[in-house]
N, C-alpha and C positions, 0 to 999 in steps of 0.2 A: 504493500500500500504506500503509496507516494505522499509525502509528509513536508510542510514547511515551519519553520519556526517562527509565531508570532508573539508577543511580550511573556517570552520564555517558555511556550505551550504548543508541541506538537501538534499541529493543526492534518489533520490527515483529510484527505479529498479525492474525486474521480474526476479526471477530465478525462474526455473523448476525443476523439480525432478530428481535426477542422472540417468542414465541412462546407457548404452550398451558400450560406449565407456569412454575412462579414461578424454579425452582432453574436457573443457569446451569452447562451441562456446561463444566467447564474441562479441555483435552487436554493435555498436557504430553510431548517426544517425548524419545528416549533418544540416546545419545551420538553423532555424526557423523552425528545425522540433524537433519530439521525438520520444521517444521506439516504440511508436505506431506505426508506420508502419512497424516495424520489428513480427506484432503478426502473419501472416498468412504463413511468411517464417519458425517462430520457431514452427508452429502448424506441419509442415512437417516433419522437424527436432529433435525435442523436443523427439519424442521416440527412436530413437538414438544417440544425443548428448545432456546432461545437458546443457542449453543456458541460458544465463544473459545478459539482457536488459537494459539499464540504462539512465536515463535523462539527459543530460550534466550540468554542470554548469549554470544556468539563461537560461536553455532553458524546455519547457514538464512543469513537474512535481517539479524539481530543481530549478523553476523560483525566489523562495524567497532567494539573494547572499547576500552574510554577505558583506556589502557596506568596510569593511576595507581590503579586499583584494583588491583593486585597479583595476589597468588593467591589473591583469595575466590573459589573456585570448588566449595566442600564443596555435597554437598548443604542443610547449613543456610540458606548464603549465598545459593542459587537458591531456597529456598523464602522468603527475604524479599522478593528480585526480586520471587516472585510475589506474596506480600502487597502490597507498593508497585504491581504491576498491579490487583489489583482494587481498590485505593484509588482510582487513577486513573480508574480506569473505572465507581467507585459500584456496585460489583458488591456487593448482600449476601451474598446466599447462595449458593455453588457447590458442585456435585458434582466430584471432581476425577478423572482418567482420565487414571492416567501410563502409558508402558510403557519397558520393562525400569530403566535411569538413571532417567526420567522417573515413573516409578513408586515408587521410593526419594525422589526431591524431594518426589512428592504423599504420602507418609507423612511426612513431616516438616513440610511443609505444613500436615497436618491439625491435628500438635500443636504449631505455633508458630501458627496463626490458628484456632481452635477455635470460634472463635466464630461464623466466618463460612462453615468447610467443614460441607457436611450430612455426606459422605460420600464414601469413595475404592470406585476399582476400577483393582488391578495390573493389567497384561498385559502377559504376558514379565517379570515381576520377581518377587524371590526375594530368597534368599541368610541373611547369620545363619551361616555355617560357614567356619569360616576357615580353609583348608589352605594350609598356608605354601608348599610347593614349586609348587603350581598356580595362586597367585593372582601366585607372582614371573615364575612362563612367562606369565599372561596379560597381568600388567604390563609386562612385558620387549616383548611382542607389539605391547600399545598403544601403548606409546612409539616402538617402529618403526615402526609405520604413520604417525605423525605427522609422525618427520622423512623420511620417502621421498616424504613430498609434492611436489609441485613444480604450479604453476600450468597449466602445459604439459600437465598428464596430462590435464585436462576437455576438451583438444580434439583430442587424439587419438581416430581414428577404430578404434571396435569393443573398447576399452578397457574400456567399458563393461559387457560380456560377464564379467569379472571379478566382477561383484556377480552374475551369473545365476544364482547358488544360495547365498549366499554366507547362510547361517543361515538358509535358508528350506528346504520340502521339495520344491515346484514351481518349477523355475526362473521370473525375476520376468519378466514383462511390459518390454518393451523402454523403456520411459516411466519404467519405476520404476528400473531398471536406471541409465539415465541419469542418475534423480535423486540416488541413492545415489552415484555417483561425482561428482556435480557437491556436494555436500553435504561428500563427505569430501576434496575441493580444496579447498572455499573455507572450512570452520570455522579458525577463530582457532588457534593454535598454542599460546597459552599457557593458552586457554580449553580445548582440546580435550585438552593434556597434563593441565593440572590437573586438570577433571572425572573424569579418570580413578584419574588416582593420589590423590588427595581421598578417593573416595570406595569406596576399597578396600585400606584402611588395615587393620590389626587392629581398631583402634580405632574404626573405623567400623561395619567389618562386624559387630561382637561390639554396635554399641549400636542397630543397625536392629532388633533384635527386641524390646530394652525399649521404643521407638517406637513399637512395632505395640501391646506387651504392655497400654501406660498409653493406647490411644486409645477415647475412646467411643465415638464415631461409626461406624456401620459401614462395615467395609471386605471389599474382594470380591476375588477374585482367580480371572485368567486364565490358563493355562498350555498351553503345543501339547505334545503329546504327543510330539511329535518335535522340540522344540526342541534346538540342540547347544549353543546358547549359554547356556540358564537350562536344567537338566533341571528336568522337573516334580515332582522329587523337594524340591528348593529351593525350591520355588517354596509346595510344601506345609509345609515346612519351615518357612519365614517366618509362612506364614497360620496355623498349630496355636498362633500366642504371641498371636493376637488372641482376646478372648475371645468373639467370636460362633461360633469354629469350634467350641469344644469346647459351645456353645449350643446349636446347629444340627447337630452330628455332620457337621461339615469341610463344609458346606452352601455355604460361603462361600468353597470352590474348588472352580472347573470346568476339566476339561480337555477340550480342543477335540480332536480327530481329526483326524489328516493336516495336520499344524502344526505349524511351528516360529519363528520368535523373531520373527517378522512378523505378529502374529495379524490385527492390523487393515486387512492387504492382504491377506493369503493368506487368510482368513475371515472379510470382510467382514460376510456375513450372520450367520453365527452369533455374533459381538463384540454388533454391533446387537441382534440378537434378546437375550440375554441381559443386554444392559445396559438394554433396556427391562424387563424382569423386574425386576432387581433396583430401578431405578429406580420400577418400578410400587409394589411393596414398602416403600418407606417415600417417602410421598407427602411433599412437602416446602412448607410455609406459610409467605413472608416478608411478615415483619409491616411496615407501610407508615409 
C-alpha cells in the first residue's frame, strides 16, 4: 500500500492510472470509516477519471497519529492534510467527493485550496442546524462508541452482524459488514473522539453554510431518501446556501430512492451515473 507522510502520520491511499479526463476525482470517507468503501464507485469511474482514495488521519489504514499533533482534528485541519496530499502527489486539478464527515472536509477543502478544487459533490452530508438537545445525545453517542472499543471485538465471530443495517436501508453484504466493524476497532481514539466532537461544535455547524455560501466552484449534493443518519431535509438545507441551487432551482441536489447514509454501496450505480453527469457538465482543462 502506497503511503505519504503528512504532520508525522502515515497517510496510506489508492491512486489509479491516469486516465481520459484531465481533473482527478479525489474521494474523501466519513467518520469510522475508510477508502474502502469508495473501491466499487472508483471500479466505474476509474477508466475515465484518475481517482485517489485516501485514509484520513487515525482512521482505515492512517490509524498509527504521530501523538504530538494534538487535537487538530477540525474539519479545517483534514482539509490541509489534504492540500499537503495533492502537493505530494502534483495533483493540479481535483474534483472532490466527500461523504457525510468527508463531505464537510471536501467543503472546506474547496475554500482553503481554490485554486486547485474544480468542484465538490456531498453524499450523505448536510447539516447548518444546530439543535442543542440532539447534537449532545449524538455526541454523548459518539463518544461511547469510542470508549467501548476494545481490540478483541474485530475477532469475534458474527459481531459483525451489528453493522447489518446499521444506517443503511438493505442490510450490508457480509464483506462490508466486516469492514465497518474492523474500521470502527482499529480508528485512533483520539483521532476518532476529536473528529467528532470538532466538528459538531455550534461553532462549526453555524459556519459550514457560510463555507458553502462564499464557494465558487460548483458543488453537488447527494442524499438517500431514507437516510436516519443525515435526513434529506439537511442535506437540502446545507445545499439552498450555495448559490448554484437557487441558479438551477435546487438542480444541484439529488435524492436517491431506497437509500440511506451509505449511498456509495447501497447505490453504487446510481452515485456513478450521476457523478458522470454532473462531471460531464462542467468539463475541466489543466493547463500544462
Amino acid at each position: 500500500m502506497p503511503s505519504l507522510e503528512i504532520r508525522g502520520t502515515s497517510h496510506v491511499y489508492d491512486l489509479t492510472a491516469p486516465a481520459t479526463s484531465d481533473v482527478v476525482l479525489v474521494f474523501i470517507h466519513g467518520w469510522l470509516l475508510s477508502r474502502s468503501y469508495w473501491r466499487p464507485l472508483i471500479e466505474k469511474l476509474s477508466p475515465q477519471f484518475q481517482c485517489l482514495s485516501y485514509d484520513l488521519r487515525g482512521f482505515g489504514d492512517s490509524c498509527q497519529v504521530c501523538e504530538v499533533q494534538g487535537e487538530a482534528y477540525s474539519p479545517a485541519d483534514y482539509a490541509e492534510d489534504l492540500g499537503q496530499l495533492l502537493d505530494q502527489l502534483k495533483i493540479k486539478k481535483a474534483w472532490l467527493v466527500g461523504h457525510s464527515l468527508g463531505g464537510t472536509i471536501a467543503l472546506w477543502g474547496a475554500q482553503s485550496l481554490s485554486d486547485r478544487i474544480a468542484g465538490v459533490t456531498c453524499i450523505n452530508a448536510g447539516g447548518g442546524v444546530y439543535l442543542e438537545q440532539e447534537f449532545e445525545r449524538f455526541r454523548s453517542l459518539g463518544k461511547n462508541l469510542v470508549q467501548w472499543r476494545h481490540p478483541l471485538l474485530g475477532k469475534l465471530p458474527l459481531l459483525d452482524w451489528m453493522f447489518a443495517k446499521a444506517g443503511t436501508v438493505q442490510p450490508m453484504a457480509r464483506n462490508w459488514r466486516r469492514q465497518r466493524l474492523l474500521d470502527y476497532v482499529g480508528a485512533h481514539s483520539a483521532a476518532a473522539r476529536g473528529a467528532l466532537l470538532e466538528s459538531t461544535t455550534r461553532e462549526q455547524v453555524h459556519r459550514l453554510p457560510q463555507v458553502v455560501a462564499q464557494l465558487e466552484q460548483p458543488v453537488y449534493f447527494l442524499s438517500g431518501d431514507r437516510d436516519p443518519i443525515m435526513h434529506p431535509r439537511y442535506v437540502r438545507h446545507l445545499a439552498s446556501f450555495h448559490p448554484g441551487f437557487q441558479a438551477s432551482c435546487g438542480e444541484n441536489l439529488t435524492e436517491i430512492a431506497d437509500c440511506g447514509h451509505m449511498a456509495m454501496v447501497e447505490q453504487t450505480e446510481r452515485v456513478a451515473g450521476r457523478l458522470q453527469e454532473i462531471l460531464a457538465a462542467h468539463p475541466i482543462a489543466v493547463e500544462a
